[in-house]
C-alpha positions as YAML, in Angstrom:
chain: A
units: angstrom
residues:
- id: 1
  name: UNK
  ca: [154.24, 45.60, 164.96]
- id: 2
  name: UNK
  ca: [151.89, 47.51, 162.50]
- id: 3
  name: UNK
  ca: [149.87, 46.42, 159.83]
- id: 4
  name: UNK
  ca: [152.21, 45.72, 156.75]
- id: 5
  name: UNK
  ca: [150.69, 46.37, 153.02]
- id: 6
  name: UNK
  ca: [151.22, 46.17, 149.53]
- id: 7
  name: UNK
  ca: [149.50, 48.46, 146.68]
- id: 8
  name: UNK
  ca: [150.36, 47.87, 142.86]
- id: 9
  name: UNK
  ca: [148.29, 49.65, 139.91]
- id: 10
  name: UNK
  ca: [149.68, 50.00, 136.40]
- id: 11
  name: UNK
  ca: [148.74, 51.91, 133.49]
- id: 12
  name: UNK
  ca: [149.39, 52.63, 130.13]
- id: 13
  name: UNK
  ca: [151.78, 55.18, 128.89]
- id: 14
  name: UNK
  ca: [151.20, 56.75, 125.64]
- id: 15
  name: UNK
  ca: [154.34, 58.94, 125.69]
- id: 16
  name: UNK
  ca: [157.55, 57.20, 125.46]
- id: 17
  name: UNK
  ca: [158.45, 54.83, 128.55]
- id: 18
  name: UNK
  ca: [162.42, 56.00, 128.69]
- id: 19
  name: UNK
  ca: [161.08, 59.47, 128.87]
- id: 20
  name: UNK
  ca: [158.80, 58.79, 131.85]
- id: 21
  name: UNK
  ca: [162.16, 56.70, 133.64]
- id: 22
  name: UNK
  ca: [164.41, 59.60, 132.55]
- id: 23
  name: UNK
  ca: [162.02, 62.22, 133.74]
- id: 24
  name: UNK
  ca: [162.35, 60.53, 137.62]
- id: 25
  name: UNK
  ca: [165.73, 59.84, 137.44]
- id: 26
  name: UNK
  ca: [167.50, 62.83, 136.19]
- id: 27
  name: UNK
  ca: [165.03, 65.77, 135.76]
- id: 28
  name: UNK
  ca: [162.29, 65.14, 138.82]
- id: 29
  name: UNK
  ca: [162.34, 68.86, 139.07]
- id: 30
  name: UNK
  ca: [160.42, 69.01, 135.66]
- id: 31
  name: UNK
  ca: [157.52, 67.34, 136.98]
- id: 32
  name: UNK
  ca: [155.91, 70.70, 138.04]
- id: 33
  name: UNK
  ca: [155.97, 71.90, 134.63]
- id: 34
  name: UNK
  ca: [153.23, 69.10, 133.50]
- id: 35
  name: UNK
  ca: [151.42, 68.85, 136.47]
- id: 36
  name: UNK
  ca: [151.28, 72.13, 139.09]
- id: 37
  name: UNK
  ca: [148.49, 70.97, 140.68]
- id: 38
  name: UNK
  ca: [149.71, 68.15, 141.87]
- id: 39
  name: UNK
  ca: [153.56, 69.06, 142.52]
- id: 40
  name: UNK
  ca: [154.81, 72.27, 143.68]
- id: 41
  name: UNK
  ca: [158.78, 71.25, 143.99]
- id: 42
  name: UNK
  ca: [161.29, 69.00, 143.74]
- id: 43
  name: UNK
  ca: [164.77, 69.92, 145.71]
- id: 44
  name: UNK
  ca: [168.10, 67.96, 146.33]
- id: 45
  name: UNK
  ca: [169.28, 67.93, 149.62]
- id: 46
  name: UNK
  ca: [172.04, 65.20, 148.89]
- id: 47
  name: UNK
  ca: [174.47, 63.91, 146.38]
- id: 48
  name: UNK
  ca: [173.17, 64.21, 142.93]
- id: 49
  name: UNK
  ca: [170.07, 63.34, 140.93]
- id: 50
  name: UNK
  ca: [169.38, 59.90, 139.50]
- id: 51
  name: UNK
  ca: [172.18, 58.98, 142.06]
- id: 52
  name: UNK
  ca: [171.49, 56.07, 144.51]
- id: 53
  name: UNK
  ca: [171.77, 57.59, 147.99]
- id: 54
  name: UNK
  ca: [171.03, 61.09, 146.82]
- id: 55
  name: UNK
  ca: [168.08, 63.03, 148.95]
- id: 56
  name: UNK
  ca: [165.18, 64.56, 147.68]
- id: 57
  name: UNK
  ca: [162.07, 66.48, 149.11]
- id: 58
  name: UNK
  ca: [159.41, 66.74, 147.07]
- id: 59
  name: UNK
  ca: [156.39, 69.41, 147.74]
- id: 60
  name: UNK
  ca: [153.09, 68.40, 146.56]
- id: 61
  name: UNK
  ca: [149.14, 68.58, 147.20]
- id: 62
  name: UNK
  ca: [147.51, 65.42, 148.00]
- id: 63
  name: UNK
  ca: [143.30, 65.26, 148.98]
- id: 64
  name: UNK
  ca: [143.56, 69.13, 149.34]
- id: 65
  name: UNK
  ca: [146.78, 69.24, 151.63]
- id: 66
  name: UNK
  ca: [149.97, 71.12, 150.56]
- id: 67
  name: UNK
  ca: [152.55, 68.28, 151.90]
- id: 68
  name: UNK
  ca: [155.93, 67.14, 151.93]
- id: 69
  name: UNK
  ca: [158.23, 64.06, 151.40]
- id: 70
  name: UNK
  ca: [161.82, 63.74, 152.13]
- id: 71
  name: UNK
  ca: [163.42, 60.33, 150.57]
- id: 72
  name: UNK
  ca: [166.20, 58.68, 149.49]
- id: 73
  name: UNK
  ca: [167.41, 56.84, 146.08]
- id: 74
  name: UNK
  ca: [166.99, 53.68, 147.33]
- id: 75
  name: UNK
  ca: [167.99, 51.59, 143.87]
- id: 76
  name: UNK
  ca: [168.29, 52.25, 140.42]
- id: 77
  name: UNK
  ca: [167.97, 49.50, 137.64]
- id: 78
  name: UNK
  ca: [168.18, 51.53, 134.29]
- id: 79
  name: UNK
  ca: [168.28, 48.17, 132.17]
- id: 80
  name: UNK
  ca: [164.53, 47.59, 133.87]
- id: 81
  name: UNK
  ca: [163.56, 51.40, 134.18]
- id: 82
  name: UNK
  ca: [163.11, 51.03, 137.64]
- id: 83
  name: UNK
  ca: [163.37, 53.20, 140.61]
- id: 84
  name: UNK
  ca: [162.79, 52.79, 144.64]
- id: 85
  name: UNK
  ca: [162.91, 55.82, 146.86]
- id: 86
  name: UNK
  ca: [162.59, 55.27, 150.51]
- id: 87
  name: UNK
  ca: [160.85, 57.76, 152.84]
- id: 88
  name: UNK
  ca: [163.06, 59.48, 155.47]
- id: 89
  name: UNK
  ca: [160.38, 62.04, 156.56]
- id: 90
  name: UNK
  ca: [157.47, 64.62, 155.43]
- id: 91
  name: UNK
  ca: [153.75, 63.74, 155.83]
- id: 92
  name: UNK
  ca: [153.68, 59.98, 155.04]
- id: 93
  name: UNK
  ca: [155.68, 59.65, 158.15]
- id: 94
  name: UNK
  ca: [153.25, 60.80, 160.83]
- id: 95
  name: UNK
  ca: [151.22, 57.67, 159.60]
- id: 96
  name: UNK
  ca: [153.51, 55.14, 158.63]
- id: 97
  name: UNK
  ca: [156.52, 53.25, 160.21]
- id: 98
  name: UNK
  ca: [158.00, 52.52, 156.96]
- id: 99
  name: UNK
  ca: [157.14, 53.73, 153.38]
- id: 100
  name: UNK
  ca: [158.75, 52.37, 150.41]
- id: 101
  name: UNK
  ca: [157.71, 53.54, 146.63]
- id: 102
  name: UNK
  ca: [159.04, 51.38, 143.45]
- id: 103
  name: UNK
  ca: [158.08, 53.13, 139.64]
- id: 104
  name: UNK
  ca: [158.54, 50.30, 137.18]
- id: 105
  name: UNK
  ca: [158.61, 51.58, 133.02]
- id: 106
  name: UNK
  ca: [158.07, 48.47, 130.95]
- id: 107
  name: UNK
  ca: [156.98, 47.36, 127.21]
- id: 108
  name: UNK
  ca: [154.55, 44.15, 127.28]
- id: 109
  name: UNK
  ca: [153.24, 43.74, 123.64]
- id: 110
  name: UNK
  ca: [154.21, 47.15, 122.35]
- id: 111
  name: UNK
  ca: [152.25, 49.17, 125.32]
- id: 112
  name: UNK
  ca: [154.36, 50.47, 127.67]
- id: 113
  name: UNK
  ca: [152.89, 50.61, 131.46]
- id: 114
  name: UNK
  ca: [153.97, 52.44, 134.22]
- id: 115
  name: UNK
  ca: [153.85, 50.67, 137.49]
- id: 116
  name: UNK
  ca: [153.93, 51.86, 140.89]
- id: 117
  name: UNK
  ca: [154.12, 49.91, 143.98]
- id: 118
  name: UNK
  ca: [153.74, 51.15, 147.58]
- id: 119
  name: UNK
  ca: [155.09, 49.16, 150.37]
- id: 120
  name: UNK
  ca: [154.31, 50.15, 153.60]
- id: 121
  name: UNK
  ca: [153.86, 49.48, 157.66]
- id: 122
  name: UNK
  ca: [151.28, 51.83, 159.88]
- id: 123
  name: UNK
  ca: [151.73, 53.05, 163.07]
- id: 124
  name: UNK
  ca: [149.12, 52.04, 163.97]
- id: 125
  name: UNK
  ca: [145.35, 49.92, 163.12]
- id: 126
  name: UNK
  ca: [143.61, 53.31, 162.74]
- id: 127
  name: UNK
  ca: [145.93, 54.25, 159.53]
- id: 128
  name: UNK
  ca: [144.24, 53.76, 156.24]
- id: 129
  name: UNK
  ca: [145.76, 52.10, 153.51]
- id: 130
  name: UNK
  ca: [147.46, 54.50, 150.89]
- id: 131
  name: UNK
  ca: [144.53, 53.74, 148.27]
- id: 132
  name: UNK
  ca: [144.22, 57.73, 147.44]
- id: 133
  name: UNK
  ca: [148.07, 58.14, 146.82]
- id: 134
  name: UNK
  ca: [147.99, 55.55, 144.59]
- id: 135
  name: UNK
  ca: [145.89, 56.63, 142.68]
- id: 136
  name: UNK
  ca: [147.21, 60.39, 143.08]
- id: 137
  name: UNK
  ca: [150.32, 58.37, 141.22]
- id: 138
  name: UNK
  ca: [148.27, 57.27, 138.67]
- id: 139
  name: UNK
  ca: [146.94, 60.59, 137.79]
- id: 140
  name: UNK
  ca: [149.99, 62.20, 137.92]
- id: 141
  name: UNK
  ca: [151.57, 59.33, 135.42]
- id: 142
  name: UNK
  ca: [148.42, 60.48, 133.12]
- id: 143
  name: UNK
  ca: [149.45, 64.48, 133.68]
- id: 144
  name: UNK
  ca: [152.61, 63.86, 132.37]
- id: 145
  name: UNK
  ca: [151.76, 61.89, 129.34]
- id: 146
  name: UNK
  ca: [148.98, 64.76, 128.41]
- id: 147
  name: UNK
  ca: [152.33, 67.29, 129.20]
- id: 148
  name: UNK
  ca: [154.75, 65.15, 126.63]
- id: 149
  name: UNK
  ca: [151.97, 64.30, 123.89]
- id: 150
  name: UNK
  ca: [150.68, 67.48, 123.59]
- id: 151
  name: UNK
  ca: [154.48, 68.77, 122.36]
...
């Protein structure tokens, strides 16, 4: 059995938090218009967006690296703004038995944060923990606040 982890970081959204939760769940291909650099594509390859079950892969640069994720819908709890997609394949696999990513939207005392929380297991002891996509998920959160204020 690998090494099983847990990373959590949350930060402050200045653009509207049902935007941010409606932007995942029904228009993921839009988040290449606020942040190219950091995501190239978004395609369905099952069922429909914002659809539990439905299939995307997502194209993105991470450290340098053009790379690739292929995941499922895993739940969807609009009443909490909260997603979990599962990864089926792309990159993340090739280090990583099991990779599970949770975006949380919430209001505590009229700020809204953004929360993201990576579950995973390595393959093996030599894997590093996912400390640089973490915060590539911060800074992509912050891209697409800068995208939605500045309009």
């Amino acid at each position: 059995m690998g090494l099983i982890g847990r990373l959590v970081a949350a930060t402050e959204f200045k653009a509207d938090g049902d935007l941010f939760h409606d932007l995942l769940k029904k228009k993921p291909q839009q988040i290449s218009d606020a942040s190219p650099d950091k995501v190239q594509g978004c395609d369905l390859h099952e069922g429909d967006f914002g659809k539990v079950g439905s299939i995307i892969c997502w194209r993105y640069t991470h450290d340098g690296k053009k790379k690739t994720a292929k995941q499922v819908i895993q739940k969807i709890e609009p009443e909490k703004k909260l997603m979990e997609f599962k990864m089926l394949g792309g990159d993340l696999m090739e280090k990583y038995k099991s990779f599970l990513v949770t975006i949380h939207v919430e209001n505590k005392a009229d700020t809204e944060l953004v929360t993201w929380t990576l579950e995973y297991e390595m393959l093996r002891d030599d894997v590093e923990h996912p400390i640089s996509l973490l915060s590539y998920f911060i800074d992509l959160t912050k891209d697409i606040e800068t995208h939605y204020i500045g309009k």
